[in-house]
NUPALO-122581 format. One line per 3 residues: number of its first residue (from 1); their letters; for each residue x, y, z of C-alpha. Coordinates in Angstrom, 2 decimals. Each point is the difference from the previous one (the first is absolute). Layout:
NUM = a = X/Y/Z; ...
This chain:
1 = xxx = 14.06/73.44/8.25; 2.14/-3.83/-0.97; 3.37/1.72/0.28
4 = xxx = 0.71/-1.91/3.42; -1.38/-3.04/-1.50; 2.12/0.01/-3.16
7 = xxx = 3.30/0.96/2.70; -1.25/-2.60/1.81; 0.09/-2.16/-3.14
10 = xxx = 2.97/1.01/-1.34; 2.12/0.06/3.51; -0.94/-4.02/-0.13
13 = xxx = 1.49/-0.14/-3.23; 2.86/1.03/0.92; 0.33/-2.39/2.70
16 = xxx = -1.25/-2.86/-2.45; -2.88/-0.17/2.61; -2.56/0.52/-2.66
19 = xxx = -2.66/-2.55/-0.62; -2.26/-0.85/-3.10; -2.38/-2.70/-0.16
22 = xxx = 1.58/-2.79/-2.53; -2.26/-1.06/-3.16; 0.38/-3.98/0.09
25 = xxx = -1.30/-1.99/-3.13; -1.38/-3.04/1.96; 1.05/-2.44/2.72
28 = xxx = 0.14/-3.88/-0.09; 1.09/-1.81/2.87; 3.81/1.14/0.89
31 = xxx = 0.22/2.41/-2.99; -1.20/3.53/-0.77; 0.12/1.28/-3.50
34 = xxx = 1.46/3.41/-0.80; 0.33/1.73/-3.61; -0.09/-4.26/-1.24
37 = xxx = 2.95/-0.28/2.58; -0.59/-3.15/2.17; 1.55/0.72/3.52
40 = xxx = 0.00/-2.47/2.92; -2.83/2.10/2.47; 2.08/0.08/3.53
43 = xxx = -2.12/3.60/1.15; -2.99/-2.00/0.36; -2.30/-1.49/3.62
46 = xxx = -1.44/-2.16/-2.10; 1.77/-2.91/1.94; -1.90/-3.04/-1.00
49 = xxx = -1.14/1.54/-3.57; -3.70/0.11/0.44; -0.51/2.86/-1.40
52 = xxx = 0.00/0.58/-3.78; -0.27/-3.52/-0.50; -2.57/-0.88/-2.56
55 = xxx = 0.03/-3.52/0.72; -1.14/1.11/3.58; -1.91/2.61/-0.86
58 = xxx = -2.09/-2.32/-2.88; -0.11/-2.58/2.52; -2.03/1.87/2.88
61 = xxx = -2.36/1.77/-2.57; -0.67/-3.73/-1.38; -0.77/-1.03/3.83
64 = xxx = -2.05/3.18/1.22; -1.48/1.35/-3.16; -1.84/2.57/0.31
67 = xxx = -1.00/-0.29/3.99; 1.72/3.46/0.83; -0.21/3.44/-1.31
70 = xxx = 2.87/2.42/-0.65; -0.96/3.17/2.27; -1.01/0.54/3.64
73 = xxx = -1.38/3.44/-0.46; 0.13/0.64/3.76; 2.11/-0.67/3.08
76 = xxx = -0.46/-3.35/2.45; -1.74/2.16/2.24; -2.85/1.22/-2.00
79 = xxx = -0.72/-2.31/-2.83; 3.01/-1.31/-1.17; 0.16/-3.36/1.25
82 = xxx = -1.04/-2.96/-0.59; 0.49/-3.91/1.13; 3.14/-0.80/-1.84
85 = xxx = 1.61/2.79/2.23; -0.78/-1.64/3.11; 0.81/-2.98/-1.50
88 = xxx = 4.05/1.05/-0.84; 0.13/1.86/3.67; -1.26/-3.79/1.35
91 = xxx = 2.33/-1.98/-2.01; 2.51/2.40/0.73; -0.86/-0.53/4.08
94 = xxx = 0.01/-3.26/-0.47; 3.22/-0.73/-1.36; 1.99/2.42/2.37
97 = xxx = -2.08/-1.68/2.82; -1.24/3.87/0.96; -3.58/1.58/1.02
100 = xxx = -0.47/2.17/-2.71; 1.56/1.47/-3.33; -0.90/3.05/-1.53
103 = xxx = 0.69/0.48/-4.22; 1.70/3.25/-0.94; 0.47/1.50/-3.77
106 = xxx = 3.64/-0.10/0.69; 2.87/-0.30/1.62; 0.62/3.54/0.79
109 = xxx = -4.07/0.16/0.92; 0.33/-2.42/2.37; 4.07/1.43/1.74
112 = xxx = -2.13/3.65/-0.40; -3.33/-0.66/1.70; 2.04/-2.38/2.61
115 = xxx = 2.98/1.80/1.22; -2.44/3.49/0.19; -2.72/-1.36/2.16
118 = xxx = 2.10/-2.65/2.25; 1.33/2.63/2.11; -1.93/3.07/1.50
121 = xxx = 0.93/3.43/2.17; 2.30/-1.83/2.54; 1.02/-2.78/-1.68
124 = xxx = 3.06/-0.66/-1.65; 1.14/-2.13/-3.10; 3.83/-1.95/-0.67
127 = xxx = 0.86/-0.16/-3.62; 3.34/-1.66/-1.43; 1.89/3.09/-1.86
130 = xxx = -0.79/-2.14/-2.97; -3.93/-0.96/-0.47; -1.66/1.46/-3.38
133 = xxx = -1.39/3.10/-0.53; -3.24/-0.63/0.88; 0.63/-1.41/3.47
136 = xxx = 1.72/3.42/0.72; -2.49/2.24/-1.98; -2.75/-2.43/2.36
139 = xxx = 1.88/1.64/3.25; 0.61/3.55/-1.55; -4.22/-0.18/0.22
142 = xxx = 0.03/-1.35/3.35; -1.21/2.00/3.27; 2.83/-2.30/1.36
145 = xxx = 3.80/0.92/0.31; 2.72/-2.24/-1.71; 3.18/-0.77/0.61
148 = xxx = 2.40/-1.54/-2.97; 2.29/-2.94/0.99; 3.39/-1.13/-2.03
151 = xxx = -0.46/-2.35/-2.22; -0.34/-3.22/1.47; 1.64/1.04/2.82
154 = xxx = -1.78/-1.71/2.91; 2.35/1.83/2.33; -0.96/3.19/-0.89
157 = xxx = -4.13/-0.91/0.05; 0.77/-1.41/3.71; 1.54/3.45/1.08
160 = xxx = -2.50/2.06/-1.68; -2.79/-2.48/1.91; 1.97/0.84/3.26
163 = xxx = 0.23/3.32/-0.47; -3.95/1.07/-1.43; -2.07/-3.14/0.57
166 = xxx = -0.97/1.46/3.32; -1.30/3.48/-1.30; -2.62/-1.68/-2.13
169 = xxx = -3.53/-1.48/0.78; 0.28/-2.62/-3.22; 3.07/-1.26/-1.99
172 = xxx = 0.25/-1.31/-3.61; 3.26/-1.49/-1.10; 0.03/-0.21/-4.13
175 = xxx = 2.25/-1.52/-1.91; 0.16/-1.88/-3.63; 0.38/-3.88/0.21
178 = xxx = 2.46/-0.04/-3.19; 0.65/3.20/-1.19; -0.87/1.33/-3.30
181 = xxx = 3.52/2.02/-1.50; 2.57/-1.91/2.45; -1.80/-3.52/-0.01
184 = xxx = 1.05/-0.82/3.29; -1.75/-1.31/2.75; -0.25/1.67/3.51
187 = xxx = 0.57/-2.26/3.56; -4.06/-0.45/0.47; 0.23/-2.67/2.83
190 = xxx = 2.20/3.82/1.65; -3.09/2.16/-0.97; -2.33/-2.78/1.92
193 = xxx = 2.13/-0.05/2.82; 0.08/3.52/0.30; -3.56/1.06/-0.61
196 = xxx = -0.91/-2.47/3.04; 3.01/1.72/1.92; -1.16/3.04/-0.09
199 = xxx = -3.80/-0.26/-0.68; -0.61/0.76/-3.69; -1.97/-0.75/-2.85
202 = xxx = 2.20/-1.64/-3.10; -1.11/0.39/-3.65; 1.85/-1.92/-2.77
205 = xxx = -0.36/1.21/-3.59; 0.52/-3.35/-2.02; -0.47/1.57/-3.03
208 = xxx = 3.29/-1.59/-1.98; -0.16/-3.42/1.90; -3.91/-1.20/-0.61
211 = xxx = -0.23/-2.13/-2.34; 3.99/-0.63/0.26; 1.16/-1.44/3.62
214 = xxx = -1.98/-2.46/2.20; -1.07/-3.53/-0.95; -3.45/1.57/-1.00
217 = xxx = 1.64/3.26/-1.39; -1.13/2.36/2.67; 3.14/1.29/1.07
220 = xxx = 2.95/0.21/2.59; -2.52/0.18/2.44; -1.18/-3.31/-1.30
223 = xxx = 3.38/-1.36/-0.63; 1.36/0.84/3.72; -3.02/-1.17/1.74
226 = xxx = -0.37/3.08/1.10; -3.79/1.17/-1.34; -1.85/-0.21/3.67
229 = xxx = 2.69/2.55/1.18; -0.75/2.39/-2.48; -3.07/2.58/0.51
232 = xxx = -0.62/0.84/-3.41; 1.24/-1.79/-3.32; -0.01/2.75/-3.40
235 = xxx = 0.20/-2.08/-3.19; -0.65/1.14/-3.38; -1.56/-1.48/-3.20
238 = xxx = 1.74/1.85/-2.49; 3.38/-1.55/0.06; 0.27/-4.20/-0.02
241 = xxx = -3.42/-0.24/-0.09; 0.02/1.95/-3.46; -3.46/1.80/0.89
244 = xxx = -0.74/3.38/1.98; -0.96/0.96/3.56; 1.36/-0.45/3.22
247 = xxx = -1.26/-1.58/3.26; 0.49/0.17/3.56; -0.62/-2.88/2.70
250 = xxx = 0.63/-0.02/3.47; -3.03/0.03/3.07; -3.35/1.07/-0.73
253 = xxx = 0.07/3.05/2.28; 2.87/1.28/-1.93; -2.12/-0.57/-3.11
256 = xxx = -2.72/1.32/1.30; 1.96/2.95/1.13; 0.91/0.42/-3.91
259 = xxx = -2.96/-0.03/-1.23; -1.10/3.21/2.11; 2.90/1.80/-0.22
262 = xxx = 2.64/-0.58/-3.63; -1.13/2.59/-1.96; 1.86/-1.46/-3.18
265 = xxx = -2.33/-3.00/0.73; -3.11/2.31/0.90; 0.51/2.23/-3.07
268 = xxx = 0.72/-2.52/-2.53; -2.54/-1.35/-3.19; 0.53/-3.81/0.59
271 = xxx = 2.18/-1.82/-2.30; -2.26/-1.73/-2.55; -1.57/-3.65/0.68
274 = xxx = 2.15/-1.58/-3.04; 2.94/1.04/1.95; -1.02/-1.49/3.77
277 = xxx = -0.75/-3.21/-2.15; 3.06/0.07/-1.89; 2.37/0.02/3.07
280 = xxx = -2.34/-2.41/2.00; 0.35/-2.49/-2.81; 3.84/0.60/-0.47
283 = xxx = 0.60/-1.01/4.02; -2.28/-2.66/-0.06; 1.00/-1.89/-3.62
286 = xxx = 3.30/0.77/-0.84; 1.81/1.55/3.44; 0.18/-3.65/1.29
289 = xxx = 1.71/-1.11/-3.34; 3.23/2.53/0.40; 2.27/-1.42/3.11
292 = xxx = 2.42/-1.65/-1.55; 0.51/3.18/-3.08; -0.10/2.71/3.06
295 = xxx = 2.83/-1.97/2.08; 1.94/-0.38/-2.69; -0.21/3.80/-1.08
298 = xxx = 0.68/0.76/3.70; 3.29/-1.89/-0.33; 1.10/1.49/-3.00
301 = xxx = 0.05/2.99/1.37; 1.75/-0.94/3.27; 2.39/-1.33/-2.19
304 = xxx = 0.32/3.37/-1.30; 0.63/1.95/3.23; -3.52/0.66/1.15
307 = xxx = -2.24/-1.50/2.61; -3.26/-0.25/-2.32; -0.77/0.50/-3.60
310 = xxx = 0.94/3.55/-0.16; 3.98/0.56/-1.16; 0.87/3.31/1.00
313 = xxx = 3.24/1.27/-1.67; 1.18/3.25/1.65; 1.57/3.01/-2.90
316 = xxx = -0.07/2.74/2.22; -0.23/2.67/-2.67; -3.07/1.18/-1.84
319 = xxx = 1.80/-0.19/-3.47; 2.15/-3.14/0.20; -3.36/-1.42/1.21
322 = xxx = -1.76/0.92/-3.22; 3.38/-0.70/-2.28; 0.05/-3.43/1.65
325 = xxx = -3.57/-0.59/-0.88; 0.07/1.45/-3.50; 3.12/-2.60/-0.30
328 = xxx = -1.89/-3.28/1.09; -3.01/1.45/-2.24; 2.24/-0.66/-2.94
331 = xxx = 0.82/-3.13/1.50; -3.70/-1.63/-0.14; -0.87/1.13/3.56
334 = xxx = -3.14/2.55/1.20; 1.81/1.24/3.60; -1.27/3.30/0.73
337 = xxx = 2.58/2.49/2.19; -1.55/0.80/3.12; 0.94/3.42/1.67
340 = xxx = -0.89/2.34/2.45; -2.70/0.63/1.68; -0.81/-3.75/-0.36
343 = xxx = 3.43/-0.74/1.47; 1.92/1.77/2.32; 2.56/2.95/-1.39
346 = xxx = 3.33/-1.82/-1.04; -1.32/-3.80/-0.75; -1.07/0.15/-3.12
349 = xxx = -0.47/-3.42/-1.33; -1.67/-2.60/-2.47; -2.54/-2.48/1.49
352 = xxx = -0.21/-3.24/-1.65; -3.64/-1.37/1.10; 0.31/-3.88/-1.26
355 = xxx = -3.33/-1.56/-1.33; 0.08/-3.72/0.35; 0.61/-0.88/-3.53
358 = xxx = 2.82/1.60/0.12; 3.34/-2.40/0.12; 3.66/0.57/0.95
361 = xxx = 1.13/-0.37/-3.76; -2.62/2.54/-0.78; 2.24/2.49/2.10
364 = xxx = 3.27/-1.21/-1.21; 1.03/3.36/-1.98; -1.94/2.41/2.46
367 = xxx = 2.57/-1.48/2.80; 2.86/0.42/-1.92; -0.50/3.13/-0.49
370 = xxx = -0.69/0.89/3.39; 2.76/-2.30/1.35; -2.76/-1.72/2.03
């Protein structure tokens, strides 16, 4: 009955495809402890290290107490709700200068329930080759068709618009803002020209860039000026904010729309109360405090080939990848090798994700080894 399981297991072997889930020690700050082996952590989204940090953690249980429980039991629409939800979707509205916002449990939630719904029977969606997983498993759900464009290629997403836009009722145009294994950044003042062009709705999953670009840390969107053009903003908690959950902002008729129709949103137990108040107090307290730390972590990586805080360094094959890897292990450095599926066939690679205590010296070895 497991024989095509264990082939299955044993063919990605082979291919040093195989994953296991690694037993870490602890984390402090830029470091994750393995076997009492202190490695620089550079596989982490924990940007602005929030999370895992005592001090932070000690210092909104000092502030809060008590005040909010640790379970939901129930999803928002039956009983699982309560102010301090409405209160993050508000401040979340506020700051983006939006209608509404609607909390998910997580990023994928939020890219699932979204990119499903958004498009029905006739409509049609535009996804860079590139977006995550769950912004193509959203449109694999969809009653909608999709169409795939080349990576960043806004030539190719302008002949595909030519070409379709005129067999569909409604059109979405998707795309990441900085995206999450290449950490580069897509031509979004293009996608805003286009989607008026040729009559489409844009979403922008910010998920790597809030709580990293902008002056208030909302994103390229924020940084470019470019929010109003945009009709609906995905951010998640879980990364720089150092929490969990996921949001969504945009016009209240979209929200609305959301409400009645993401089933990963529908179907979900709420996240617990702590959590909502957790991220709510992060954005409002210590977000403000981080400019100067998340520019500087932006440039560090520019300086390192990269347009954002994620340092892509292309292998190409699955077990150089993982030799490579093993090699800056012994070196002091966590950098896990990333492979197919999550990457394209042939571009195997390590992704250095900077936090920003981390410093140019503290990369000194790692970038002679890699010749960086």
């Amino acid at each position: 009955m497991f024989e095509n399981y264990k082939n299955t297991l044993e063919q990605l072997s082979e291919a040093s495809h195989l994953r296991s889930i690694s037993e870490f020690e602890r984390k402090d700050g830029k470091y994750i402890y393995i076997k009492n082996k202190k490695l620089l952590n550079l596989s982490s989204n924990n940007y602005l290290n929030f999370a895992d940090n005592q001090e932070i953690t000690s210092e909104f249980i000092q502030e809060i107490g008590c005040k909010y429980t640790f379970g939901s039991a129930s999803a928002r629409l039956l009983t699982g709700t309560l102010p301090i939800y409405k209160d993050l979707e508000q401040l979340i509205s506020s700051l983006f200068n939006t209608e509404a916002a609607l909390i998910f449990n997580s990023g994928y939630h939020a890219n699932l329930g979204i990119n499903s719904s958004i498009a029905g029977s006739g409509d049609v969606i535009f996804s860079d080759k590139l977006n995550h997983a769950s912004i193509i498993d959203g449109m694999q759900l969809s009653k909608g068709k999709f169409f795939r464009y080349k990576h960043n290629d806004m030539d190719n997403l302008e002949a595909l618009l030519m070409r379709e836009r005129n067999n569909f009722k409604n059109a979405v145009i998707v795309s990441e803002s900085v995206f999450s294994m290449d950490g580069d950044i897509p031509d979004i003042k293009k996608l805003v020209e286009l989607k008026k062009k040729y009559n489409c709705m844009l979403i922008l999953d910010e998920a790597h860039a809030f709580g990293v670009f902008g002056e208030k840390g909302l994103g390229v969107a924020e940084e470019l000026g470019l929010i109003p053009e945009v009709d609906l903003i995905i951010g998640t908690f879980g990364k720089s904010i150092g929490s969990v959950g996921a949001f969504a902002t945009g016009k209240k008729i979209l929200i609305d729309y959301l409400i009645n129709k993401a089933r990963s949103f529908i179907f979900s137990t709420a996240l617990p109360p702590v959590n909502i108040a957790f991220t709510k107090w992060i954005i409002e307290k210590k977000l403000p405090n981080t400019q100067e730390k998340r520019y500087d972590m932006i440039k560090l990586g520019r300086r390192m080939g990269s347009q954002s805080h994620i340092i892509p360094y292309l292998v190409g094959e699955n077990d150089r990848t993982v030799e490579l890897s093993e090699i800056l292990y012994q070196n002091g450095y966590f950098t896990l090798p990333i492979r197919p599926p999550t990457v394209p066939a042939g571009t195997s690679r390590l992704r250095l994700s900077l936090c920003a205590d981390i410093t140019e010296q503290d990369l000194k070895t790692l970038k002679n080894i890699l010749n960086l």
